[in-house]
C-alpha positions as semicolon CSV with decimal commas, in nm:
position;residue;x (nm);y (nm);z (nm)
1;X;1,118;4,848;2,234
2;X;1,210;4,513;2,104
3;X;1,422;4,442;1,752
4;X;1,215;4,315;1,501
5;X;1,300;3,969;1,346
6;X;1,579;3,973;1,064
7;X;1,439;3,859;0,747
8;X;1,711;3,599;0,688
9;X;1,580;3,476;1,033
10;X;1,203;3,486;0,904
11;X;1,289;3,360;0,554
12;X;1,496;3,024;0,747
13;X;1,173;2,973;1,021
14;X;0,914;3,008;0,739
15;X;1,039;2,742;0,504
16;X;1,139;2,496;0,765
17;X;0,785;2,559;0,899
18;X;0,678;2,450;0,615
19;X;0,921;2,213;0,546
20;X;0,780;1,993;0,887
21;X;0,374;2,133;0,772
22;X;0,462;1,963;0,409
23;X;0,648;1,647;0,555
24;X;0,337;1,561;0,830
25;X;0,079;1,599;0,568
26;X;0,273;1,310;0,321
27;X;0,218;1,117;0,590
28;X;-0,075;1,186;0,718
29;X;-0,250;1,112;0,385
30;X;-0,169;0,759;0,491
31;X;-0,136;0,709;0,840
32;X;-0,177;0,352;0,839
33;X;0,087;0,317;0,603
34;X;0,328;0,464;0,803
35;X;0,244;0,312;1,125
36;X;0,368;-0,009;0,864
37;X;0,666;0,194;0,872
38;X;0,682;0,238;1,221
39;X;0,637;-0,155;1,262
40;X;0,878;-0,233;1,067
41;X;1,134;-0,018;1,250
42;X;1,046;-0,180;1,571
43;X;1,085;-0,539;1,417
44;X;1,427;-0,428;1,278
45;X;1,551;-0,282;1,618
46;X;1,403;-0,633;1,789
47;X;1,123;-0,443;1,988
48;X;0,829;-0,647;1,743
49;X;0,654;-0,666;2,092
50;X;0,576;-0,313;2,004
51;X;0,337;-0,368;1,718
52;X;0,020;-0,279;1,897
53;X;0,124;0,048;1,908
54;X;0,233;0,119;1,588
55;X;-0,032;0,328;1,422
56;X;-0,078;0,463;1,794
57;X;0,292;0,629;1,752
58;X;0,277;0,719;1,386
59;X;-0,051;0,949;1,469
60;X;0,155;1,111;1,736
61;X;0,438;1,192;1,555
62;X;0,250;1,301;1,275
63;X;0,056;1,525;1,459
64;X;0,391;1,647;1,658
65;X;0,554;1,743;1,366
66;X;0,264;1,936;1,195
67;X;0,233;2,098;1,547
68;X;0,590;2,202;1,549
69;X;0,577;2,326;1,202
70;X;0,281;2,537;1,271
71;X;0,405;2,682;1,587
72;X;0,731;2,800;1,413
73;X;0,538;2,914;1,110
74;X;0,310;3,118;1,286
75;X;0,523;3,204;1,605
76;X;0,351;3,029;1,860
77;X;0,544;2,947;2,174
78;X;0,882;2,995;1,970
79;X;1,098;2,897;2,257
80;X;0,872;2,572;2,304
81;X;0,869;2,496;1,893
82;X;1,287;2,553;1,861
83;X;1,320;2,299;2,120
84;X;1,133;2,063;2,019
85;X;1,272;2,092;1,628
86;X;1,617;2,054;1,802
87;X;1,511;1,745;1,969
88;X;1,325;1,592;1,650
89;X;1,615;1,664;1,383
90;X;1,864;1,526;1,674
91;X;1,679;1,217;1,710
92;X;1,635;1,151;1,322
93;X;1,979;1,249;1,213
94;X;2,131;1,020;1,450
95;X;1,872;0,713;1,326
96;X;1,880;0,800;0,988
97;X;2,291;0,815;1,013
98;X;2,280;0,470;1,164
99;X;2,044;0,372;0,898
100;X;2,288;0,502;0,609
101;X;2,581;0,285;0,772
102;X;2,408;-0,020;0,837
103;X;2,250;-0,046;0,505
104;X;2,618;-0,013;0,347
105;X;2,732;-0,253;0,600
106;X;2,478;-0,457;0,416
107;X;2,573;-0,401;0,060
108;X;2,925;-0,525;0,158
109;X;2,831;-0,792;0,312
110;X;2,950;-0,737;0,614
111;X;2,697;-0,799;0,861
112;X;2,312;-0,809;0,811
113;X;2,057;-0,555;1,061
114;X;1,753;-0,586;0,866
115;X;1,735;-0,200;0,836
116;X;1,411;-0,043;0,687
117;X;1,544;0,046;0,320
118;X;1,252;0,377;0,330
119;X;1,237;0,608;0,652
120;X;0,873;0,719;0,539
121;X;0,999;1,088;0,615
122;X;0,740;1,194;0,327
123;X;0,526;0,858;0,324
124;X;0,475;0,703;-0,036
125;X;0,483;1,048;-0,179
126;X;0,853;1,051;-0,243
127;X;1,085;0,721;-0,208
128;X;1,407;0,783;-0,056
129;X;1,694;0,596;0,048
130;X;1,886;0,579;0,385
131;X;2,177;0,773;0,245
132;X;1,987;1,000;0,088
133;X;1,740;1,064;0,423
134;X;2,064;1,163;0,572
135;X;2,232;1,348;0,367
136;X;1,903;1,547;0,375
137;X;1,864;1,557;0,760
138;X;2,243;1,722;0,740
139;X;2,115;2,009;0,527
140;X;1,779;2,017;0,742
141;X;1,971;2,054;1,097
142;X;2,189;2,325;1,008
143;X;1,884;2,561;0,963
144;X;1,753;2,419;1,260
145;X;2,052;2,493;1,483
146;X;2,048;2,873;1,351
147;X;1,637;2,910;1,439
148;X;1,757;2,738;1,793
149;X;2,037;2,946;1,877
150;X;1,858;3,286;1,751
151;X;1,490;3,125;1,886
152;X;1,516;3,464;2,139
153;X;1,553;3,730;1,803
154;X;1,145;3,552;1,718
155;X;0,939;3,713;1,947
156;X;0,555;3,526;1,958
157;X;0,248;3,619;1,790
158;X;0,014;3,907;1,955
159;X;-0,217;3,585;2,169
160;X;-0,219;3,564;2,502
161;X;-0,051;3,258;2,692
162;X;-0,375;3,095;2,723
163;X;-0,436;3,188;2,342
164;X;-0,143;3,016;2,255
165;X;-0,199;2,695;2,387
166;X;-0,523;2,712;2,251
167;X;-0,387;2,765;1,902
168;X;-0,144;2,491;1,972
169;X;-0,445;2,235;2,096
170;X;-0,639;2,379;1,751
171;X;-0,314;2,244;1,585
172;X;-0,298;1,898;1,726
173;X;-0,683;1,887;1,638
174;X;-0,701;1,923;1,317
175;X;-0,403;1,671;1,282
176;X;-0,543;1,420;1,442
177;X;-0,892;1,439;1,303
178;X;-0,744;1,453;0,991
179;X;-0,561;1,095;1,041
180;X;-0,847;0,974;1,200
181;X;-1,072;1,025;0,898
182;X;-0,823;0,892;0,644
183;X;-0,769;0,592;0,909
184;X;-1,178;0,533;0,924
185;X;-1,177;0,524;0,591
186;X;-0,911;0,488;0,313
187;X;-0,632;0,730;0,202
188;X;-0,776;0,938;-0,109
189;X;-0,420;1,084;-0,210
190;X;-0,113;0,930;-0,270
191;X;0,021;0,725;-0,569
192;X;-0,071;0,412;-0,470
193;X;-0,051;0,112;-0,687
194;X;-0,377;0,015;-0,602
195;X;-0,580;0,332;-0,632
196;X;-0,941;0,364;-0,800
197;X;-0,865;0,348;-1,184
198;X;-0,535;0,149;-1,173
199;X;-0,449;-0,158;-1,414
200;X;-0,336;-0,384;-1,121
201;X;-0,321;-0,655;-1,351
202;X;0,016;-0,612;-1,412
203;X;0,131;-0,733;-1,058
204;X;-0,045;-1,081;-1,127
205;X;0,164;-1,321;-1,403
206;X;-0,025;-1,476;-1,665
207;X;0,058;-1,796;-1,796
208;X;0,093;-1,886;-2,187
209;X;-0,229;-1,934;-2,356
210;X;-0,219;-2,259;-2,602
211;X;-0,388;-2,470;-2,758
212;X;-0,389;-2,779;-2,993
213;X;-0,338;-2,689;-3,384
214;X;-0,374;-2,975;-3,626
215;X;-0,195;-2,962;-3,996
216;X;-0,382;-3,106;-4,308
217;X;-0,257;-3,130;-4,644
218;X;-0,478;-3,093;-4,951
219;X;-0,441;-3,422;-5,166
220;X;-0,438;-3,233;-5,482
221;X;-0,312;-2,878;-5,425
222;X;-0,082;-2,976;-5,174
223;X;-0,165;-2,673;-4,961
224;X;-0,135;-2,711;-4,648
225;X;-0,463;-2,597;-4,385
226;X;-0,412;-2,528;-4,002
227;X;-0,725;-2,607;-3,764
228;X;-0,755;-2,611;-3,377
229;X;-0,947;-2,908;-3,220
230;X;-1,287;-2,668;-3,256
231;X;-1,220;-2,584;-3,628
232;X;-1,158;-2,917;-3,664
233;X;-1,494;-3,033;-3,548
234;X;-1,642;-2,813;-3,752
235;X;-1,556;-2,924;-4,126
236;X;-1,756;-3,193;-4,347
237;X;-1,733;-3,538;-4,320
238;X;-1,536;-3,561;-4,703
239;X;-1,289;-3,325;-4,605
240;X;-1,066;-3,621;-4,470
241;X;-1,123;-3,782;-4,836
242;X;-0,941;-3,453;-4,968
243;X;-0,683;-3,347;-4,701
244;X;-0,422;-3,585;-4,533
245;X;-0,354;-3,551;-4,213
246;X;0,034;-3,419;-4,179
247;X;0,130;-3,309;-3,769
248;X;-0,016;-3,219;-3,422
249;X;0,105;-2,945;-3,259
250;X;0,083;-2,709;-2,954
251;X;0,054;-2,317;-3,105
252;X;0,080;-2,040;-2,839
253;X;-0,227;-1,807;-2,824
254;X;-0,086;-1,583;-2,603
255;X;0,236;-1,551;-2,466
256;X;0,336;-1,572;-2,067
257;X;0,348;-1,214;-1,879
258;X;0,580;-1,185;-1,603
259;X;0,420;-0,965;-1,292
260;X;0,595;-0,607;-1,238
261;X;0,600;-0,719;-0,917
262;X;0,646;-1,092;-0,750
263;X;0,433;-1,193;-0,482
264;X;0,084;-1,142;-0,567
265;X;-0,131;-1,532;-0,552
266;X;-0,391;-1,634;-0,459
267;X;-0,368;-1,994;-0,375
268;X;-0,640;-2,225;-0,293
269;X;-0,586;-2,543;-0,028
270;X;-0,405;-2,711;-0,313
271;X;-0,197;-2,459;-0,427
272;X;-0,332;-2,358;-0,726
273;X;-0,319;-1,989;-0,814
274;X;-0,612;-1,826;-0,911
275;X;-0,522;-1,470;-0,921
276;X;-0,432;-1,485;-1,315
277;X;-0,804;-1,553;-1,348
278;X;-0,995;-1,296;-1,127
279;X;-0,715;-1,015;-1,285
280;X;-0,715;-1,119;-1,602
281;X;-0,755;-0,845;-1,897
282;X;-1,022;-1,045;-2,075
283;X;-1,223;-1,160;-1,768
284;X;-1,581;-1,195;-1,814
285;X;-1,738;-1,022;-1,505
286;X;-1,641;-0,829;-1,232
287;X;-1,510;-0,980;-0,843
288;X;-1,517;-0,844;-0,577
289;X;-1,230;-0,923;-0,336
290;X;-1,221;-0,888;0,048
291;X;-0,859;-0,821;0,149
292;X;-0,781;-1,013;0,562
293;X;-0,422;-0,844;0,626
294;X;-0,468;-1,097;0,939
295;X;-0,714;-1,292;0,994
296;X;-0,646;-1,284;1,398
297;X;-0,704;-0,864;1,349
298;X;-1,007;-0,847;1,124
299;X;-1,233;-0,605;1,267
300;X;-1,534;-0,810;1,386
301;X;-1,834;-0,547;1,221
302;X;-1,627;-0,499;0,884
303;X;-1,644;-0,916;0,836
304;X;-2,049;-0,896;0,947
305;X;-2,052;-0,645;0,627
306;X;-1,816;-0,813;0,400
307;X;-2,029;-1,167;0,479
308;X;-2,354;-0,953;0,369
309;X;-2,229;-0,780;0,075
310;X;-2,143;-1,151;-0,016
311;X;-2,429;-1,294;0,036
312;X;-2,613;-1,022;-0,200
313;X;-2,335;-1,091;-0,479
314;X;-2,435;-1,465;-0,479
315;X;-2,800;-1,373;-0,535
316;X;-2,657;-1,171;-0,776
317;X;-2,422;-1,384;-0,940
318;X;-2,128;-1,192;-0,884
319;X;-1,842;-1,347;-0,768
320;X;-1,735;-1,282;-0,410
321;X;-1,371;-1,403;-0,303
322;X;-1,099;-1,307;-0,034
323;X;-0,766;-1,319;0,009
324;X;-0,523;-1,316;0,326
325;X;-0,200;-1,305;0,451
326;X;-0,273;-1,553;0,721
327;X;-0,190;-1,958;0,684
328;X;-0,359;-2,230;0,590
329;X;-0,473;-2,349;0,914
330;X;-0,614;-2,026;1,033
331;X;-0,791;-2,015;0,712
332;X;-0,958;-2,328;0,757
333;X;-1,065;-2,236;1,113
334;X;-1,150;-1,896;1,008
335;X;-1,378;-2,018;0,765
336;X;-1,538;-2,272;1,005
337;X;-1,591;-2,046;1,292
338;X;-1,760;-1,783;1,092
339;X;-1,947;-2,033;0,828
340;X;-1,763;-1,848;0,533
341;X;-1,981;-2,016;0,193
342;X;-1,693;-1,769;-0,011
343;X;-1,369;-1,940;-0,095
344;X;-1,075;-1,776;0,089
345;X;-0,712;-1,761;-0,098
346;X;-0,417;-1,773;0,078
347;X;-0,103;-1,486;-0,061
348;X;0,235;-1,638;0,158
349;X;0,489;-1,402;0,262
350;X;0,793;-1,348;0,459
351;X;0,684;-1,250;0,759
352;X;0,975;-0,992;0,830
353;X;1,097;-0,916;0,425
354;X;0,703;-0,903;0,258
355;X;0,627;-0,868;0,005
356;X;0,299;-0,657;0,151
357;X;0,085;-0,688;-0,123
358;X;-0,213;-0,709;0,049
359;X;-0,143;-0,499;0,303
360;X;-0,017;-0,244;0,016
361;X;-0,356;-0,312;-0,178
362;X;-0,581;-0,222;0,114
363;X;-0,505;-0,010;0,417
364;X;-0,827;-0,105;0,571
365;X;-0,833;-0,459;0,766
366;X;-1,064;-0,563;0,644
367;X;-1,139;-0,406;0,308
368;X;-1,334;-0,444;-0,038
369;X;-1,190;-0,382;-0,366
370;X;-1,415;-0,428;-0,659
371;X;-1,221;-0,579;-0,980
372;X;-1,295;-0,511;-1,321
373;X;-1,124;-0,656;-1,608
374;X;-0,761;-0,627;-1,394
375;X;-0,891;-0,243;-1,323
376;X;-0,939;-0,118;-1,014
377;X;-1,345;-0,036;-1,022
378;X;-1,381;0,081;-0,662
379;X;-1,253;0,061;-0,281
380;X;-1,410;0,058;0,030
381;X;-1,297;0,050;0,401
382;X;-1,482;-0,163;0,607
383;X;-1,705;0,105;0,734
384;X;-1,787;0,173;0,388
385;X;-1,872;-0,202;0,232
386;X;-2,179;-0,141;0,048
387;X;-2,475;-0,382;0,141
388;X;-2,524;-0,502;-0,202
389;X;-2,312;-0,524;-0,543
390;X;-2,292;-0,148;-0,737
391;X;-2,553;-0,087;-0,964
392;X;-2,741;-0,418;-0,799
């Protein structure tokens, strides 16, 4: 008769079950945003050529490690799940050590790798550093060295063999059509910036409001009246027979915010930034802005959409506007190609360093996002562009 499990064995394979359950599903909230994650790793390790696979692998290893976590939490295949948790924390304390040094390596000075500054070990769910990712991954492979070596004391669940790997394909499964829903779609948890219901005008800076203020002096009170160029227009022809006029000047109305965040424009052909005036607080009107991560990548049946939906806002006088990460001149054929009648904004970045704004403010390539006084109205993935403006 075979020894029953020790309960310091059960109590170590049940939390680090969960430990890998809880870590896939931070990330599978947002798969897209960590095959960014993945991308980036592969442009700092000089394998870029790698990008079309990016959201391929982080689906894989999002699914792997909610099918590892799974299998150890409900003992299926034990000998196949310790394994493969020895291989996984292997592989990711090693990277995550060499993260930890080279980022220091940066601090100093000393030489500069480009490292990824987040691992995206739990997504955007919660932020950590390289030094702290491994300092975690050292506390994380001890109990995964004592389930390894004492994998033989965990005997497997009461399933056949066949059962088994059927409980393992049922794990993958529901992974994977999990991701692929969030993927179709857009992520609806997380603590994005850019959520439904977020003040997003805080990542666009406003420039100082003024305006011209003119000074008049009462002839025989000597009290002094301030009018703007409109008040001025306003008063009776004998006030200039009672009031001298004493100084121009240019009065603030509004003071100059700074963005929380730099990097968010929207620049025409010329330059000009508009994106204090689509986000601003006191806007009259709501936009509706298509967000083109790449132009080169934009899904074909989501720009048929996003051209209709525009269409109906000009009959309905909404405004209809887009902004992209792409340059100028792919702009201007992008626009002539597809006979774009909306104006398209440009929103430079470093190619390699970001900031992703866009790509941060929509996961979905392309994607709507319906502006209301700097708020966040509503969202949709290209599959889910409505045909006309809400409440239209």
């Amino acid at each position: 008769m075979s020894k029953k499990e020790p309960v310091w064995l059960k109590i170590i394979r049940i939390l680090l079950g969960c430990l890998f359950i809880f870590s896939s599903f931070t990330k599978a909230i947002d798969p897209v945003g960590f095959g960014v994650t993945m991308n980036d790793y592969f442009v700092s390790f000089h394998m870029g050529f790698l990008h079309p696979i990016a959201l391929f692998s982080a689906v894989v290893a999002i699914a792997a490690e909610f099918v590892l976590g799974c299998m150890l939490l409900c003992r299926v295949k034990v000998q196949w799940a310790a394994w493969g948790y020895l291989i996984f924390m292997t592989f990711f304390f090693f990277l995550t050590l060499w993260l930890a040094v080279a980022e220091y390596m940066e601090v100093k000075g000393i030489h500069y790798f480009g490292v990824v500054k987040d691992c995206g070990c739990f997504g955007d769910v919660i932020e950590m550093s390289n030094k702290a990712t491994f300092l975690k991954n050292v506390g994380f492979i001890i109990p995964t060295l004592i389930v390894f070596f004492n994998r033989k004391k965990i005997k497997d669940c009461r399933l056949t063999e066949l059962g088994q790997w059927l409980a393992v394909a049922v794990f993958a499964a529901i992974s994977v059509g999990f991701q692929l829903y969030v993927i179709h779609h857009l992520p609806f948890i997380g603590k994005s910036d850019w959520k439904k219901g977020k003040d997003v005008s805080v990542f666009v800076s406003q420039p100082a409001q003024k305006d011209v203020v003119f000074v008049y002096k009462n002839k025989e009170t000597g009290e002094e009246v301030t009018l703007t160029q409109d008040q001025l227009m306003e008063q009776s022809e004998d006030f200039y027979d009672k009031n001298d006029y004493v100084s121009r000047e240019d009065k603030i109305l509004k003071e100059a915010v700074k963005a929380k965040i730099d990097g968010f424009n929207m620049l025409d052909e010329n330059g000009a930034d508009h994106a204090p005036d689509y986000f601003a607080k006191d806007r009259e009107g709501e936009v509706y802005i298509l967000y083109v991560h790449d132009l080169n990548e934009i899904n074909k049946k989501g720009l048929r959409k996003a051209i209709a939906l525009a269409q109906a806002c000009a009959s309905a006088d909404r405004d209809f506007v887009a902004i992209t990460n792409s340059s100028e001149e792919e702009i201007a054929k992008f626009v002539e190609e597809n006979g774009i009648e909306f104006p398209v904004y440009q929103n430079p970045i470093d190619p390699v360093h970001g900031p992703f704004m866009v790509r941060d403010a929509m996961r979905s390539n392309p994607g709507v996002m319906l502006i209301d006084k700097g708020v966040v109205k509503d969202k949709w993935a290209w599959r889910d562009i409505p045909a006309k403006p809400v409440g239209f």
